[in-house]
Biopython code that builds the backbone (N, CA, C, O; Angstrom):
import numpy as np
from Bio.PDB.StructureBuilder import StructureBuilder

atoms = [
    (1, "UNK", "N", (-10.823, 13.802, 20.442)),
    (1, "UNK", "CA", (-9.983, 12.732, 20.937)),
    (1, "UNK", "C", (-9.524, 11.866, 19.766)),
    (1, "UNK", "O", (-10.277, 11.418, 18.901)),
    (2, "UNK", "N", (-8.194, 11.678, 19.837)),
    (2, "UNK", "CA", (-7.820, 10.776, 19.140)),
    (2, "UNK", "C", (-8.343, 9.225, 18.813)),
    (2, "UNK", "O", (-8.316, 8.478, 19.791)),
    (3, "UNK", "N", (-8.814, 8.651, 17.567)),
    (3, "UNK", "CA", (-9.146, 7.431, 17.795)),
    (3, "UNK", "C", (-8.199, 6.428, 17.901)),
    (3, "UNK", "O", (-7.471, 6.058, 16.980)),
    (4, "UNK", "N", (-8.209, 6.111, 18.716)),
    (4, "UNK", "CA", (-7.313, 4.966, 19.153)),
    (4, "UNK", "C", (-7.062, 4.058, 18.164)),
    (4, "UNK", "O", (-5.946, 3.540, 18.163)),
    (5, "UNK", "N", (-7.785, 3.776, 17.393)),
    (5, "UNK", "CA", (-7.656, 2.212, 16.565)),
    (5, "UNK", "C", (-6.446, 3.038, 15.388)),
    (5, "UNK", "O", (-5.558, 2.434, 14.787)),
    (6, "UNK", "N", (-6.680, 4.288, 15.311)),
    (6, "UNK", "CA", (-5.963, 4.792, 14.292)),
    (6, "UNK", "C", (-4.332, 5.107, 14.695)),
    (6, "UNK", "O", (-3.355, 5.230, 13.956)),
    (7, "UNK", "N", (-4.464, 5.193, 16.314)),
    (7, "UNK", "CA", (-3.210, 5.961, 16.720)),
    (7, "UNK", "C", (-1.943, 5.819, 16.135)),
    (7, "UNK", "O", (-1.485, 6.680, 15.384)),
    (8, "UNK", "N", (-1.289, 4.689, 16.459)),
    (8, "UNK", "CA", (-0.264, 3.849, 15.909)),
    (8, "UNK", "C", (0.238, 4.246, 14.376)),
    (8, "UNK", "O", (1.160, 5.011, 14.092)),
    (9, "UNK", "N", (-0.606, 3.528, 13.487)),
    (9, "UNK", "CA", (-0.840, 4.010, 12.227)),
    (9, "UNK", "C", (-0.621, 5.414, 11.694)),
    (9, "UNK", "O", (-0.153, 5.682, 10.587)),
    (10, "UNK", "N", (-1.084, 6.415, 12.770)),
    (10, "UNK", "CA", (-0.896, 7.844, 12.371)),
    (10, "UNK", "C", (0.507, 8.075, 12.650)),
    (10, "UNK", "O", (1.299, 8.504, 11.811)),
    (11, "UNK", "N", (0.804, 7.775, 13.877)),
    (11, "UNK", "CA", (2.145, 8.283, 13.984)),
    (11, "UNK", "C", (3.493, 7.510, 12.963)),
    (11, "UNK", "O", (4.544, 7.995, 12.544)),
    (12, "UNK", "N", (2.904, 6.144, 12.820)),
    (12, "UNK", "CA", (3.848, 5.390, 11.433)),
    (12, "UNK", "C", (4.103, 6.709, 10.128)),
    (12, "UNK", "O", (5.087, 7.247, 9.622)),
    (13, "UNK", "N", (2.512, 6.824, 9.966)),
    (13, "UNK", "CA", (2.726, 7.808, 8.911)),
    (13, "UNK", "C", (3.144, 8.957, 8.564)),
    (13, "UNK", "O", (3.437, 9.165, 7.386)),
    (14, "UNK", "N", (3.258, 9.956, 9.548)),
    (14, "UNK", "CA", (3.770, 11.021, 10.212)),
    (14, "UNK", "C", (5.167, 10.907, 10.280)),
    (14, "UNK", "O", (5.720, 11.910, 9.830)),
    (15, "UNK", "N", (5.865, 10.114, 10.648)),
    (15, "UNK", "CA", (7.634, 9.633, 10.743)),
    (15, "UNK", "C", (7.618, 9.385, 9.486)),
    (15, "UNK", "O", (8.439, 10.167, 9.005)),
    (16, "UNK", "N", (7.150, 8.730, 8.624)),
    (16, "UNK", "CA", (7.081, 8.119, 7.406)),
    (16, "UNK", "C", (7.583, 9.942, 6.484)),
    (16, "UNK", "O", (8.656, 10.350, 6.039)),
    (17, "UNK", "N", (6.132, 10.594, 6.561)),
    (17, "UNK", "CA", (6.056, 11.666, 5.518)),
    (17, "UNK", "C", (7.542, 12.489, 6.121)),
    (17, "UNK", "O", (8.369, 13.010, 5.372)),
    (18, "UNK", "N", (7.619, 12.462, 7.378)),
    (18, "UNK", "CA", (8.791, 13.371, 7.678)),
    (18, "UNK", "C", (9.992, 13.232, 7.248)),
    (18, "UNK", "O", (10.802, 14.146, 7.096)),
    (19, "UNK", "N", (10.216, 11.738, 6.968)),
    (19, "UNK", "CA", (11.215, 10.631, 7.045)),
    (19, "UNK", "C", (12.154, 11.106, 5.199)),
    (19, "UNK", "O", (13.314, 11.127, 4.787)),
    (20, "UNK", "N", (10.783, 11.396, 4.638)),
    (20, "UNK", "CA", (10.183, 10.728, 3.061)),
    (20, "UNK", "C", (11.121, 12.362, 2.655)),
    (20, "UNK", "O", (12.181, 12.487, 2.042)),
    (21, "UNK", "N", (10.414, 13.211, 3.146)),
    (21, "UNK", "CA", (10.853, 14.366, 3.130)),
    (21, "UNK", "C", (12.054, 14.935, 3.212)),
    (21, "UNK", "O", (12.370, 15.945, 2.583)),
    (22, "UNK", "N", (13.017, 14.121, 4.242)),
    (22, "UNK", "CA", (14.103, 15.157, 4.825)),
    (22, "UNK", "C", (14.895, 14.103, 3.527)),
    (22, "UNK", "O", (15.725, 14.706, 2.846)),
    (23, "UNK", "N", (14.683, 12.690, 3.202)),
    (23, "UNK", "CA", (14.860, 12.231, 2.334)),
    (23, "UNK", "C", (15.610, 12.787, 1.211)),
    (23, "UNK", "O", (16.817, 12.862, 0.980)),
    (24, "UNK", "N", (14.264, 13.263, 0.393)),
    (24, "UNK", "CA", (14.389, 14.405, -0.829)),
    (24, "UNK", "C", (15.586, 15.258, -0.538)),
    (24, "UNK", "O", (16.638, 15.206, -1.175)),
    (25, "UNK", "N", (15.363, 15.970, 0.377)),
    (25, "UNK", "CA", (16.081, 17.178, 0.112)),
    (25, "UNK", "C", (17.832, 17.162, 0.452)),
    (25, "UNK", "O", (18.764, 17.910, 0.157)),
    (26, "UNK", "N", (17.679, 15.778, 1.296)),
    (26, "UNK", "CA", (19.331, 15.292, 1.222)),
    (26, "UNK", "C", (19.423, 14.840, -0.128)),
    (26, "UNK", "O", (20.438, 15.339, -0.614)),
    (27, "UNK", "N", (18.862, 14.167, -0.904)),
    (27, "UNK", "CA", (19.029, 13.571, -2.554)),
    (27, "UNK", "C", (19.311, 14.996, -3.113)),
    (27, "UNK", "O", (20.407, 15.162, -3.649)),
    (28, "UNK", "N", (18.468, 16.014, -3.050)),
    (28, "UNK", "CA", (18.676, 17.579, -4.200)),
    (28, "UNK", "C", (20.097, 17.709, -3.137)),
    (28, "UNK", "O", (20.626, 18.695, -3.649)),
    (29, "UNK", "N", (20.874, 17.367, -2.156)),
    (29, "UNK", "CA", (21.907, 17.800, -2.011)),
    (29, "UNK", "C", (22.978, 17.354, -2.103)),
    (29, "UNK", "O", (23.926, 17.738, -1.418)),
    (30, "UNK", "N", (23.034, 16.417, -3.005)),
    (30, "UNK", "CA", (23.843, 15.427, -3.737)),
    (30, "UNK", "C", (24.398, 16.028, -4.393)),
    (30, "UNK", "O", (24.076, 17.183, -4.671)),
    (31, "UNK", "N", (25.636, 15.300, -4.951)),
    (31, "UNK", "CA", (26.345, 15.997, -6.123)),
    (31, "UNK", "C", (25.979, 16.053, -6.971)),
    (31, "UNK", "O", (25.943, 17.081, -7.647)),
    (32, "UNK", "N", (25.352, 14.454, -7.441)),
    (32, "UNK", "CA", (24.641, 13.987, -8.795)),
    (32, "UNK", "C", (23.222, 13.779, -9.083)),
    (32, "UNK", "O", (22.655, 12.801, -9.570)),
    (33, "UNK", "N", (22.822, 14.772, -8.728)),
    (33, "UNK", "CA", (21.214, 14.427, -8.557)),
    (33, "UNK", "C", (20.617, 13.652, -9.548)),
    (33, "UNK", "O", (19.567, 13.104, -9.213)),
    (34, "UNK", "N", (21.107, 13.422, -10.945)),
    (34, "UNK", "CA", (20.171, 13.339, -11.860)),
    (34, "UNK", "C", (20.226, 11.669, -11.810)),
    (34, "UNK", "O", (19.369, 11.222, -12.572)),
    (35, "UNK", "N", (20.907, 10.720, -11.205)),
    (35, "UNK", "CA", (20.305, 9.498, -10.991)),
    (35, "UNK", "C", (18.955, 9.237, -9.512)),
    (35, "UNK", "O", (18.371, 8.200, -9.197)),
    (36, "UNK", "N", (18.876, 10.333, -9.036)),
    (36, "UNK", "CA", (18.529, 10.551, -7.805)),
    (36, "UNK", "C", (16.777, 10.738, -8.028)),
    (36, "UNK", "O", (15.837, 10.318, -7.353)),
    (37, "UNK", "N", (16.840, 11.825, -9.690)),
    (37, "UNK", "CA", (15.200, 11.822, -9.393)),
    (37, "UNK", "C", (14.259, 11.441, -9.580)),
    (37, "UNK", "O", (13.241, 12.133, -9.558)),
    (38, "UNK", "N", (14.298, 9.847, -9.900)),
    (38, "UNK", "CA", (13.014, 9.001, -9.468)),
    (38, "UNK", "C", (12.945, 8.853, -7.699)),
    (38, "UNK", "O", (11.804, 8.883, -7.238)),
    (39, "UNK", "N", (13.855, 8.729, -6.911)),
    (39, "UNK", "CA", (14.181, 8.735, -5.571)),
    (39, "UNK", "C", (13.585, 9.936, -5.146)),
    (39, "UNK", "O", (12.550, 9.818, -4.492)),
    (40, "UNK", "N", (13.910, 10.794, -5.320)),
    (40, "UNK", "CA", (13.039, 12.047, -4.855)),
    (40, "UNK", "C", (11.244, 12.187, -5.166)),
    (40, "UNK", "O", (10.229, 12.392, -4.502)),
    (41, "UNK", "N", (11.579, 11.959, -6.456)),
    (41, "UNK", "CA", (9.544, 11.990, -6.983)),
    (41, "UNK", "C", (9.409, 10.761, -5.798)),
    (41, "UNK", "O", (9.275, 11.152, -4.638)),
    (42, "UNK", "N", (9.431, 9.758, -5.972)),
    (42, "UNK", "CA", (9.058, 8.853, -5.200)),
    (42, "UNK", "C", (8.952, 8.959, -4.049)),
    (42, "UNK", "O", (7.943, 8.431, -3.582)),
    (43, "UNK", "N", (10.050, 9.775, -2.907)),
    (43, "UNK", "CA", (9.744, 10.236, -1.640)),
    (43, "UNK", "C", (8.631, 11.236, -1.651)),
    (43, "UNK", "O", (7.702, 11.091, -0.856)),
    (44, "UNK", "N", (8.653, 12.301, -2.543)),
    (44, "UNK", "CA", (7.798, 12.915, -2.338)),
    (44, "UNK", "C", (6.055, 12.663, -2.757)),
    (44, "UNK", "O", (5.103, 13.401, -2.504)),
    (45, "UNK", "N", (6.066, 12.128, -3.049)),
    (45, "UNK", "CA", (4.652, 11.113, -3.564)),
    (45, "UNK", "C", (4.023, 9.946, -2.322)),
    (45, "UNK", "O", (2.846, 9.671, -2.091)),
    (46, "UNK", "N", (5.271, 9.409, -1.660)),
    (46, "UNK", "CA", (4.521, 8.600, -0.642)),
    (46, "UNK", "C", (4.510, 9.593, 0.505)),
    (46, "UNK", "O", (3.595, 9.444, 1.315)),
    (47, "UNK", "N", (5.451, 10.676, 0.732)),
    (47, "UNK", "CA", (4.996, 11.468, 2.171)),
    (47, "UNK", "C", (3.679, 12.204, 1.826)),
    (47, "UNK", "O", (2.802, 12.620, 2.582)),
    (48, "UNK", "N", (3.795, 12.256, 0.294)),
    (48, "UNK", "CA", (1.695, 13.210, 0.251)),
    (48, "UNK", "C", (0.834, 11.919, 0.608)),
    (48, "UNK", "O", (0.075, 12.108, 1.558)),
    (49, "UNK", "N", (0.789, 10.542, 0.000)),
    (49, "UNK", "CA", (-0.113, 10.049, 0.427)),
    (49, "UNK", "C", (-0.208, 9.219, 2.032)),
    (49, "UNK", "O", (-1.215, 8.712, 2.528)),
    (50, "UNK", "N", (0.754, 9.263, 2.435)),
    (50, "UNK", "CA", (1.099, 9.197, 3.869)),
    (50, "UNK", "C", (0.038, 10.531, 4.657)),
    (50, "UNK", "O", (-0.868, 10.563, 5.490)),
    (51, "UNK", "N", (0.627, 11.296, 4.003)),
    (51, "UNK", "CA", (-0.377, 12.772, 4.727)),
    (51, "UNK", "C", (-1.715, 12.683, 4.288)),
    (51, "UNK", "O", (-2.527, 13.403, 4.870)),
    (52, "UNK", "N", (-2.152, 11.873, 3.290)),
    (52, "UNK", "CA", (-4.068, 11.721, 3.200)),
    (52, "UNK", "C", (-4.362, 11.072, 4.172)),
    (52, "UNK", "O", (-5.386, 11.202, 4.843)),
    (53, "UNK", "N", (-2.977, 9.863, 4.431)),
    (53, "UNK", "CA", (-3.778, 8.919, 5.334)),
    (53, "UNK", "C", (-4.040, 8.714, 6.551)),
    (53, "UNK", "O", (-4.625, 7.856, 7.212)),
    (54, "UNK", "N", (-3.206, 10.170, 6.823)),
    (54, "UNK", "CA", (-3.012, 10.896, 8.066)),
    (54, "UNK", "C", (-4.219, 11.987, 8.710)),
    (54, "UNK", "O", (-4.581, 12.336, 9.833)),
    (55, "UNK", "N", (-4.585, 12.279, 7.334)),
    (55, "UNK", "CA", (-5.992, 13.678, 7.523)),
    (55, "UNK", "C", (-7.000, 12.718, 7.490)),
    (55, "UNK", "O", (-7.986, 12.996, 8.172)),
    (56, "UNK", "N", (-7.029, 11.270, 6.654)),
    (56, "UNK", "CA", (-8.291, 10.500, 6.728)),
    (56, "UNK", "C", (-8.714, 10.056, 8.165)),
    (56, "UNK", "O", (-9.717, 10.353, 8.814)),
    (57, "UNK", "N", (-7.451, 9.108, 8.524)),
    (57, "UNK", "CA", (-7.535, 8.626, 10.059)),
    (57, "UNK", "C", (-7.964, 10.051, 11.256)),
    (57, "UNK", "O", (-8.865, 9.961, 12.091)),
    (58, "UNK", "N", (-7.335, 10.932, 11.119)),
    (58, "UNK", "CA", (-7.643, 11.698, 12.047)),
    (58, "UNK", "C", (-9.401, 12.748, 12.171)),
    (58, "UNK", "O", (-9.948, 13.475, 13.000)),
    (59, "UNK", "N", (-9.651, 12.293, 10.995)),
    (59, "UNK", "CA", (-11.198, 12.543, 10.456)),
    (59, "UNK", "C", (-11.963, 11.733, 11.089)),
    (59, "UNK", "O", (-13.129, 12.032, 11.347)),
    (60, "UNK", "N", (-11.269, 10.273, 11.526)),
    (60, "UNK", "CA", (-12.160, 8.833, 11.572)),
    (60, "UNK", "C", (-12.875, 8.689, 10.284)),
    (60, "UNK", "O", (-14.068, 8.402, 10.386)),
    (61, "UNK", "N", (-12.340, 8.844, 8.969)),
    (61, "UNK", "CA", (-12.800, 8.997, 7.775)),
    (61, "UNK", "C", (-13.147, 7.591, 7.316)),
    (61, "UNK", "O", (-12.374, 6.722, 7.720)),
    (62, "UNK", "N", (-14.292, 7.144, 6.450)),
    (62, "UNK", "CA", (-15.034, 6.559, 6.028)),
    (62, "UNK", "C", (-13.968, 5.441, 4.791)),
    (62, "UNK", "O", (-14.102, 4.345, 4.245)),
    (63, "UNK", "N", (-12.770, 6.726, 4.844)),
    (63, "UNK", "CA", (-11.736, 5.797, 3.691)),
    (63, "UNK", "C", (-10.465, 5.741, 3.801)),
    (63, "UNK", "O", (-9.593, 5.640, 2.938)),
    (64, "UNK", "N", (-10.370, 5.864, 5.712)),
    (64, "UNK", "CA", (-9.463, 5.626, 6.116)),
    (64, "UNK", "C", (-8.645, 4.202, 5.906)),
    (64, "UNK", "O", (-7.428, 4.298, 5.750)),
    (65, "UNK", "N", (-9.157, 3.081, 5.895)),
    (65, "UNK", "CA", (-8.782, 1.931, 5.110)),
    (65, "UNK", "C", (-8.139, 1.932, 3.950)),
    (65, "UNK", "O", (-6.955, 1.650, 3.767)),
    (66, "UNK", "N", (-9.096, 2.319, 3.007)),
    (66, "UNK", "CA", (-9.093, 2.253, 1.655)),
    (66, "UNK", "C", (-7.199, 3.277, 1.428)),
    (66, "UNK", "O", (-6.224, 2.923, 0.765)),
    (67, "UNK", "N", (-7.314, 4.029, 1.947)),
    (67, "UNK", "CA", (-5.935, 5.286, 2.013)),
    (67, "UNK", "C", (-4.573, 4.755, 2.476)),
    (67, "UNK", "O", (-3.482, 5.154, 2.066)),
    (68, "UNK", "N", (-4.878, 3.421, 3.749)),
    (68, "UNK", "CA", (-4.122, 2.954, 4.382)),
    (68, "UNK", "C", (-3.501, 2.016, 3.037)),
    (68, "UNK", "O", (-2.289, 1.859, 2.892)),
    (69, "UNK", "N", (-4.471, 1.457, 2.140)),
    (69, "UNK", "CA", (-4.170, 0.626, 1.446)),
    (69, "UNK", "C", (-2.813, 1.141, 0.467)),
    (69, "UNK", "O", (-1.687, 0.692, 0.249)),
    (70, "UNK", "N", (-3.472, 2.142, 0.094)),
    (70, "UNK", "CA", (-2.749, 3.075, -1.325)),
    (70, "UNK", "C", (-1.389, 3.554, -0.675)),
    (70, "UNK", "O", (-0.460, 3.912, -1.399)),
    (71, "UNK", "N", (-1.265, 3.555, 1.028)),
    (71, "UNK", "CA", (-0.068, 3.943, 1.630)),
    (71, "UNK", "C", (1.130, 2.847, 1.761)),
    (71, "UNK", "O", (2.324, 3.101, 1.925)),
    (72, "UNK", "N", (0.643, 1.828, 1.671)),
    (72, "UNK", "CA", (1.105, 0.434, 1.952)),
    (72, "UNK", "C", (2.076, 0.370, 0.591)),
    (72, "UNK", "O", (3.287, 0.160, 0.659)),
    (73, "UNK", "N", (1.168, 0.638, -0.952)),
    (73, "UNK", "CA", (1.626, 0.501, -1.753)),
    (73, "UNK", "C", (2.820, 1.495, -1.641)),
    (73, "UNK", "O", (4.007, 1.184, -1.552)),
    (74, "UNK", "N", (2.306, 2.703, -1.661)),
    (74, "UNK", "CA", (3.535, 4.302, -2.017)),
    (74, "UNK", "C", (4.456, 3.624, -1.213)),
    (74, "UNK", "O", (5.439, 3.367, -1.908)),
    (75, "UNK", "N", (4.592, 3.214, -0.068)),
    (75, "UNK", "CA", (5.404, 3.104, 0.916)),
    (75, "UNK", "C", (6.588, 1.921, 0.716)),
    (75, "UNK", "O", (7.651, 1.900, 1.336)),
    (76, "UNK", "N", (6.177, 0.990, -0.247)),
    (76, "UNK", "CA", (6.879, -0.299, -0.390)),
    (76, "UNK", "C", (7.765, 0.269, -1.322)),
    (76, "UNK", "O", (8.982, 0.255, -1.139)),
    (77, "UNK", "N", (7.065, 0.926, -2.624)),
    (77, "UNK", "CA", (7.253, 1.427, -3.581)),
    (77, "UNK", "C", (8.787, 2.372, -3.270)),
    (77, "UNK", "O", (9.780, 2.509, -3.985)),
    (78, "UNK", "N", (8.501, 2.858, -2.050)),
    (78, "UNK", "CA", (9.626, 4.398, -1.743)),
    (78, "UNK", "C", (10.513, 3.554, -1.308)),
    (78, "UNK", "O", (11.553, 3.439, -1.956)),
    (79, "UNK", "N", (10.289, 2.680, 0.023)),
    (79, "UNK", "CA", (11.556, 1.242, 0.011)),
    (79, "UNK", "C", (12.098, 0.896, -0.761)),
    (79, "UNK", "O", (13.314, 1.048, -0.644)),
    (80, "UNK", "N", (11.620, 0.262, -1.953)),
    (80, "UNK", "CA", (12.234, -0.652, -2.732)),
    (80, "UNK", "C", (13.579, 0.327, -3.779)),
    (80, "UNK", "O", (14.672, -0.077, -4.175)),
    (81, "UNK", "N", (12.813, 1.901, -3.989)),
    (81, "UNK", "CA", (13.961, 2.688, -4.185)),
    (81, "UNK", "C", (14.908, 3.636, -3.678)),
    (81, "UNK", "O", (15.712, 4.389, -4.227)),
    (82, "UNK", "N", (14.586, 3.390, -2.417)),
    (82, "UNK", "CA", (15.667, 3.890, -1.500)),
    (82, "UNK", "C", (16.392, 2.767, -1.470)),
    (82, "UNK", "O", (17.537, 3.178, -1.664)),
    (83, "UNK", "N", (16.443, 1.539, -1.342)),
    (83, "UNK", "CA", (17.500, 0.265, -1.152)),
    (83, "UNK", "C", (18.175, 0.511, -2.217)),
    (83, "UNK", "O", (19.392, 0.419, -2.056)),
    (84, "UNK", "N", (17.808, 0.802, -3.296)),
    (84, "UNK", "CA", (18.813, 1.057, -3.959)),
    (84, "UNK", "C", (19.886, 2.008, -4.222)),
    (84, "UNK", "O", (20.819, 1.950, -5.023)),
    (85, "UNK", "N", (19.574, 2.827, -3.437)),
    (85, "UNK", "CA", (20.397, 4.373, -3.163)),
    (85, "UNK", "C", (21.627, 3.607, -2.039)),
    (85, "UNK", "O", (22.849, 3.486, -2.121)),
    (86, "UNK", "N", (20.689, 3.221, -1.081)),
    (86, "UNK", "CA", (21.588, 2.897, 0.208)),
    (86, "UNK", "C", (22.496, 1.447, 0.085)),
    (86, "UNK", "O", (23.037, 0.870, 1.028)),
    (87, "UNK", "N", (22.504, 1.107, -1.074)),
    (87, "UNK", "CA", (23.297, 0.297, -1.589)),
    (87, "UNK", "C", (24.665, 0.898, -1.661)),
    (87, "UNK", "O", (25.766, 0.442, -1.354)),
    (88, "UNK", "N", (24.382, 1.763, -2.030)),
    (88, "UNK", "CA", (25.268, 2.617, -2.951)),
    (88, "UNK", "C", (25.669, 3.736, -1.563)),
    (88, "UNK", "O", (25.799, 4.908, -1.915)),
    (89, "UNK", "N", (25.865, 3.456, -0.061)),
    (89, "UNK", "CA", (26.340, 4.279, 0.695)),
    (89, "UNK", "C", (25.557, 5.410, 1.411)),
    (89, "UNK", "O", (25.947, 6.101, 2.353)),
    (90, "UNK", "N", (24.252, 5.451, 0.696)),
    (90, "UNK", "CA", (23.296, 6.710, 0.860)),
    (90, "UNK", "C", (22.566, 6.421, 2.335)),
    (90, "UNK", "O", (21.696, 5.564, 2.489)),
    (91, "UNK", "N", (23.031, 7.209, 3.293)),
    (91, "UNK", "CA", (22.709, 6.873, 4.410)),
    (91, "UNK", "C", (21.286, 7.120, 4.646)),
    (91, "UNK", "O", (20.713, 6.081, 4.973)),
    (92, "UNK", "N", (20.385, 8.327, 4.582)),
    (92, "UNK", "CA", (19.486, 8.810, 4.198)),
    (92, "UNK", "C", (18.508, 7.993, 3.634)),
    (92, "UNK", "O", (17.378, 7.856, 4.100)),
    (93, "UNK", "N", (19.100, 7.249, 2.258)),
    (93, "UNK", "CA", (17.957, 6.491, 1.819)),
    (93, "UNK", "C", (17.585, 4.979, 2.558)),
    (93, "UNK", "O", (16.616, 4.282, 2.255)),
    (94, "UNK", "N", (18.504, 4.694, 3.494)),
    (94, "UNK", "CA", (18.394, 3.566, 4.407)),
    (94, "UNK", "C", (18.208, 3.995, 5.493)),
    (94, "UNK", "O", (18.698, 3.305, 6.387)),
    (95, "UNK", "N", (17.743, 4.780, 5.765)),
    (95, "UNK", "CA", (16.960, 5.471, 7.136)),
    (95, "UNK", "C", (15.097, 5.896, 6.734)),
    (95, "UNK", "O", (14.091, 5.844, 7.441)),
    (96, "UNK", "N", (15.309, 6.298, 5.293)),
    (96, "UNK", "CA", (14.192, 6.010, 4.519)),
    (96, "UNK", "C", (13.679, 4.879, 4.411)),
    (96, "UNK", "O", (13.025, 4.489, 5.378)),
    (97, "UNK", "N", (13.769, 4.232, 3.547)),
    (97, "UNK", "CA", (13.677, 2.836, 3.584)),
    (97, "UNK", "C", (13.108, 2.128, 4.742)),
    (97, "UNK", "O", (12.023, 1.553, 4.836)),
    (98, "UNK", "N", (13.969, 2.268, 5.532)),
    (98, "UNK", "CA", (13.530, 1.364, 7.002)),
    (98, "UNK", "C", (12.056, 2.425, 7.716)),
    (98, "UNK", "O", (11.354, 1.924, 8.594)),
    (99, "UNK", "N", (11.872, 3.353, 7.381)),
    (99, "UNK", "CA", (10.736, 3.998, 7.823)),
    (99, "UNK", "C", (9.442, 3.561, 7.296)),
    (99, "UNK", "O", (8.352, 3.360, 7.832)),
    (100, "UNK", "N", (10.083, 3.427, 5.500)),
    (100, "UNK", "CA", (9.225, 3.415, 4.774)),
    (100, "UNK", "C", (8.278, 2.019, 4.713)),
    (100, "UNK", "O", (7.105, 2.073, 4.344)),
    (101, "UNK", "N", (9.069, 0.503, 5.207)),
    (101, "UNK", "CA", (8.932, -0.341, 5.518)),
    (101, "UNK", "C", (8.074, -0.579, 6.837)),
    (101, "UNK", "O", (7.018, -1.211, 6.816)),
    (102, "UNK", "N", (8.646, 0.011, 8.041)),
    (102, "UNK", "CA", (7.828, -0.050, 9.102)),
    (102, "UNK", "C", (5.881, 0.355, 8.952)),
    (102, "UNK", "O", (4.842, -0.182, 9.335)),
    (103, "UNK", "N", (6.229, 1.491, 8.234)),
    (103, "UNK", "CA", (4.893, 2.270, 8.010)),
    (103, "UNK", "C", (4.487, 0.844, 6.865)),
    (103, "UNK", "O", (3.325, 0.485, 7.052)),
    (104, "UNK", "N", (4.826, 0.458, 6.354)),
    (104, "UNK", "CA", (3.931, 0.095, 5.280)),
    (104, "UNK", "C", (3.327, -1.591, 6.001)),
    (104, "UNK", "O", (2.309, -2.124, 5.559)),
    (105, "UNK", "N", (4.001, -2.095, 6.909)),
    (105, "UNK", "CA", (3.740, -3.015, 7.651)),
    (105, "UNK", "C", (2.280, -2.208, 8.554)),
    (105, "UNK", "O", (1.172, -2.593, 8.181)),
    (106, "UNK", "N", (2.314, -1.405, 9.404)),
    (106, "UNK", "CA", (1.841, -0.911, 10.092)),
    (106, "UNK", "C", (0.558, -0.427, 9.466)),
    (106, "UNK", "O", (-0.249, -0.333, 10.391)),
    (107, "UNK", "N", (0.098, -0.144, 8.547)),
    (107, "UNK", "CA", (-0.509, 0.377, 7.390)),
    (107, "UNK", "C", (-1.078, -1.110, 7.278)),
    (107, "UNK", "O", (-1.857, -1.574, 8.111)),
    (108, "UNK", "N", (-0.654, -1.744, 6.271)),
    (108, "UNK", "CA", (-1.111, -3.479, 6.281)),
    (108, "UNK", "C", (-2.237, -3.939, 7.175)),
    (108, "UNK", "O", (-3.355, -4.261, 6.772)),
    (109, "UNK", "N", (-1.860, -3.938, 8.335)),
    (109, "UNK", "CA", (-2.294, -4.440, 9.398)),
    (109, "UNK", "C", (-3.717, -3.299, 9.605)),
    (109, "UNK", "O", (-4.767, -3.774, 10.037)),
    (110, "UNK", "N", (-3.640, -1.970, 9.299)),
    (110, "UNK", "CA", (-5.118, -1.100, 9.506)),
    (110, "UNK", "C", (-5.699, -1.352, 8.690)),
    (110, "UNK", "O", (-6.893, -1.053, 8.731)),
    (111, "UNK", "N", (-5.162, -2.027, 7.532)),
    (111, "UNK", "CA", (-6.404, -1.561, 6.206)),
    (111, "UNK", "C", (-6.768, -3.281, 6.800)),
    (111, "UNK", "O", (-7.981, -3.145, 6.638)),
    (112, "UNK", "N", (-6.706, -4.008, 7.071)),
    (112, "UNK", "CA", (-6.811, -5.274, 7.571)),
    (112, "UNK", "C", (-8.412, -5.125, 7.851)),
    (112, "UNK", "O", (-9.044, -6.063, 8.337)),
]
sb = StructureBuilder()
sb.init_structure("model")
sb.init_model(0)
sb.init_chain("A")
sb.init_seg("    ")
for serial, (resi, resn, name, xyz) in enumerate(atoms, 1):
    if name == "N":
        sb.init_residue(resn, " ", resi, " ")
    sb.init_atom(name, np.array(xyz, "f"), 0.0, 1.0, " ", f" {name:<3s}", serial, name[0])
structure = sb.get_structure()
């Protein structure tokens, strides 16, 4: 059974890594990728630790907190450079962004 205290949180993170993901691979389908790949490393770095914090919680793991924490960070981190994409028209990275934000609020509040 799912633990409840985690539920919420999991599924933040789960939209998050999916989010983080489809992300990337619209950036590699850019014209110009090569301003793009800190944006990509960066998506792809918070959907892996999104996915620890996803295998921790669903463990009821001992460092499920501690994971939530490090997700909070990746997650602000992947925001703060997707806003800058979606400045610039990138629809993708402001659909990112706003994921990446929700989760990292949501996250906040577990490692709490």
């Amino acid at each position: 059974m799912l633990e409840t205290d985690y539920k919420k949180c999991i599924e933040a993170c789960l939209e998050c890594l999916v989010i983080c993901k489809q992300c990337a691979v619209a950036c590699l389908n850019e014209k110009e990728v090569e301003h793009l790949k800190k944006c990509i490393k960066t998506n792809l770095e918070c959907a892996a630790i999104c996915n620890a914090a996803v295998e921790a919680m669903s463990l009821n793991g001992k460092f499920s907190k501690e994971l939530c924490s490090i997700c909070v960070k990746a997650c602000e981190a992947c925001a703060e450079e997707c806003e800058i994409h979606a400045k610039m028209g990138m629809k993708h990275c402001e659909e990112c962004a706003k994921a990446c934000r929700e989760c990292a609020k949501i996250c906040k509040e577990m490692a709490a």
